[in-house]
N, C-alpha and C positions, 0 to 999 in steps of 0.2 A: 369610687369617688375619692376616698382617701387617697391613692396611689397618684390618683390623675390631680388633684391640687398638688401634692409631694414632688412629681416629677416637674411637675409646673415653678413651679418653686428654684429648684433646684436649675432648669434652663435659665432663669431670668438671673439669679443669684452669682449660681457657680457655686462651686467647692471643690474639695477634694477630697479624699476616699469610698466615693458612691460609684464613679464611674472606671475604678481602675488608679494607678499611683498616678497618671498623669492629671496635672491641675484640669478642672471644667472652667473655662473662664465664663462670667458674670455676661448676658447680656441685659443688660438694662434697656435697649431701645427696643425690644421682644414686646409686640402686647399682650394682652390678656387672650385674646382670642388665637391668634399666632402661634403662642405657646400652648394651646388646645390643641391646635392640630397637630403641632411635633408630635406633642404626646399622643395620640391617640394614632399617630403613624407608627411608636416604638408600640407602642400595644400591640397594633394587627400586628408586629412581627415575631412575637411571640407564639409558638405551639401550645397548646390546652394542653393537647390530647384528644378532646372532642371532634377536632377539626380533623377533616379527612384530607390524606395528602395526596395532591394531585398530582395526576404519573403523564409524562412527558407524550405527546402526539403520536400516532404511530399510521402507518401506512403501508401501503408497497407501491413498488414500481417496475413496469415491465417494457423494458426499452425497446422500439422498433432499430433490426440491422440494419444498420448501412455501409456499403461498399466502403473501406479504408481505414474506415474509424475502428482505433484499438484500445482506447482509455474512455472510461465513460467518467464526468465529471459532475455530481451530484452537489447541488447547492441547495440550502436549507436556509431559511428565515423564521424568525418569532418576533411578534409585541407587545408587550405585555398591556394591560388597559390603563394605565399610569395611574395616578393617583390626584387629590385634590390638589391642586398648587405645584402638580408636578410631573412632570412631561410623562409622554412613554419612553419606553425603550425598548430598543430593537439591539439583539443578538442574530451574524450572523456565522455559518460553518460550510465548508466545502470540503468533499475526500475526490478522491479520483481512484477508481477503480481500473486496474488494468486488464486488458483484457488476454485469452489464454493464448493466444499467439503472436509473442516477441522477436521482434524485427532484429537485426544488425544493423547498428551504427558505424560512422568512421573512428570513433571513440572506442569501441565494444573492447575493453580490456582481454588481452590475448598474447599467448606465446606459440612461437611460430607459423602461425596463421597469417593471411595476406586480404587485408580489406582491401575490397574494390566496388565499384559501383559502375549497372549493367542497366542501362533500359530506365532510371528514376533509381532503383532500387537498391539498398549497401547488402553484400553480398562477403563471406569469408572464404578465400580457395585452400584448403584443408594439404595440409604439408604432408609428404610421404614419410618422414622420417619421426612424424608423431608431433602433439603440442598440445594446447589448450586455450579454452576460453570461459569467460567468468560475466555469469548472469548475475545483479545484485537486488537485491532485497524482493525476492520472489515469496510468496506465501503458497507453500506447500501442501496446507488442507485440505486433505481428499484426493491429495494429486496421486495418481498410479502410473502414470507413464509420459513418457517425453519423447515428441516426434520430430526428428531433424528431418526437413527437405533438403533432397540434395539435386543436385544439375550437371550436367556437362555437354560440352559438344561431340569428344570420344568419351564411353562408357571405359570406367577401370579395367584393368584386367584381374581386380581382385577383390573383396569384399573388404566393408570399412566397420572397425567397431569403436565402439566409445563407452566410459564409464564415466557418470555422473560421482563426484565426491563432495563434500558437506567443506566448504572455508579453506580449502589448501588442494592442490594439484595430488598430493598423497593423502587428502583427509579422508576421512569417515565414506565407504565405498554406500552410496545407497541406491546403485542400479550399474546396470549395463545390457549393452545390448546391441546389435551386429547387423549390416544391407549386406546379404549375401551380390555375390558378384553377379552383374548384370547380364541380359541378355543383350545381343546384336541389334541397334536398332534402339534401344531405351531410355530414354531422351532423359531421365531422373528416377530418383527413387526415394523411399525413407527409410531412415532409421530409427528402430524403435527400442526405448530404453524402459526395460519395466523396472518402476522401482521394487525392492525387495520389501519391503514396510511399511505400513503406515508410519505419514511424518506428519504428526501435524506443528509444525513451527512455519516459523516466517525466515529465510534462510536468508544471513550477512548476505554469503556468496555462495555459489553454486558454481563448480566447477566443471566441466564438460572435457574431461580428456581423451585425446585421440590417441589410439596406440593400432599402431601398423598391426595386421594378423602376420604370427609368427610362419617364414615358411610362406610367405607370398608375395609376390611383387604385382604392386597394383597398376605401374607403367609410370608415364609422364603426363599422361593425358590430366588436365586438375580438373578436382574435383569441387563443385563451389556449393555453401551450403547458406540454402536462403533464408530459413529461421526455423523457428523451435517453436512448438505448441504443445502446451502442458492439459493433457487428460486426464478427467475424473472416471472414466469408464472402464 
C-alpha cells in the first residue's frame, strides 16, 4: 500500500532521481484513479520470484509434398490478452525453410560454366577445361553428401569429377566425388560428392569445382547440370 500511494505520488508530481537521471515530468491532470492503474500496471511487471514463467507455444508441423514447391515459408502469430485500458498486441515472425534440392538460376554465381535454360528450367553446361560454381548460405547440418544431376543429348566420352570447398574455389576441401563415364544410350547421370566430415555450420559459400580427370578427354558433346540435392543419409 505504501509503495502504490509512493509511485502514485511520484506519477502526478514528477521528480528526479527515482526513475533514473532523466527528469519525470509532473502530470497534474493524472487522476487519482488513473494513477492507480499506471501503478499497478508497473507492479504486474515486476518478477517475485513466486511467479512462474511462462515458456513460449510449441508445436510441430508436417507439411504435405507438392510437386515444385522448394521453400517452405512458416508464419507465426501471438496476442497477448492486453490489459485494462489498453489494447492487445500482436507480434508477428516468418522464416522460410529451403528445401534439400537447389535449382540453378540465370544469376547462379559461376566461372566458366554457361547458364542456359531448357524446357522452363535454368540449367549450367559444365566446361571441359574445368570452372566453378557457388551455392550461398546453405546449412550444412547433418549434410553427408551432394548429388549433381546431370544431362546430355551425347553421353561424355569420359567421367566428370568435382570437389566441394568451404568460401574460395582453393578453400577448405570438404568432399569430392566422380560419374564414372557413361554407358551407350544414357540419357543422364549423377554425381555423387560424400563429404568427408561432419559440418555443422551454415556455409557463406559453397563452392563446387569442376576439374577435368586427368588423362581423359570427355569429347565436345556438353554436358548440363540440372541441380544439386543435399543428403542426410
Amino acid at each position: 500500500p505504501k509503495a502504490m500511494g509512493y509511485l502514485q505520488k511520484k506519477i502526478v508530481e514528477g521528480g528526479t532521481g527515482v526513475w533514473g537521471e532523466v527528469m519525470m515530468p509532473a502530470h497534474p491532470n493524472v487522476t487519482q484513479e488513473e494513477s492507480r492503474q499506471i501503478t499497478q500496471y508497473i507492479q504486474s511487471l515486476v518478477q517475485t520470484g513466486s511467479e512462474s514463467i511462462s515458456l513460449p507455444p510449441s508445436g510441430s508441423i508436417i507439411p504435405e509434398p507438392s510437386e515444385g514447391d522448394n521453400v517452405m515459408v512458416i508464419t507465426a502469430s501471438y496476442t497477448d490478452n492486453g490489459e485494462t485500458n489498453a489494447l492487445a498486441l500482436t507480434g508477428v515472425g516468418s522464416v522460410a525453410l529451403q528445401g534439400s534440392t537447389v535449382p540453378f538460376t540465370p544469376t547462379t554465381k559461376n566461372k566458366g560454366f554457361m547458364p542456359v535454360s531448357f524446357e522452363g528450367s535454368d540449367l549450367l553446361l559444365a566446361p571441359k577445361d574445368g570452372g566453378w560454381f557457388v551455392f550461398e548460405d546453405i546449412d550444412l547440418h547433418g549434410i553427408k553428401a551432394a548429388h549433381i544431376t546431370t544431362g546430355w543429348q551425347d553421353p561424355p566420352k569420359a567421367g566428370i569429377h568435382f570437389e566441394m570447398r568451404l568460401n574460395a574455389p582453393d578453400g577448405k576441401l570438404i568432399g569430392s566425388g566422380s560419374m564414372p563415364k557413361p554407358v551407350e544410350g544414357q540419357p543422364g547421370g549423377m554425381i555423387v560428392i560424400s563429404i568427408t566430415e561432419p559440418l555443422n555450420v551454415k556455409a557463406d559459400e559453397i563452392y563446387f569445382v569442376h576439374k577435368p580427370v586427368e588423362g581423359e578427354d570427355r569429347g565436345d558433346a556438353p554436358v548440363a547440370l540440372v541441380n544439386v540435392r543435399f543428403d542426410s543419409n
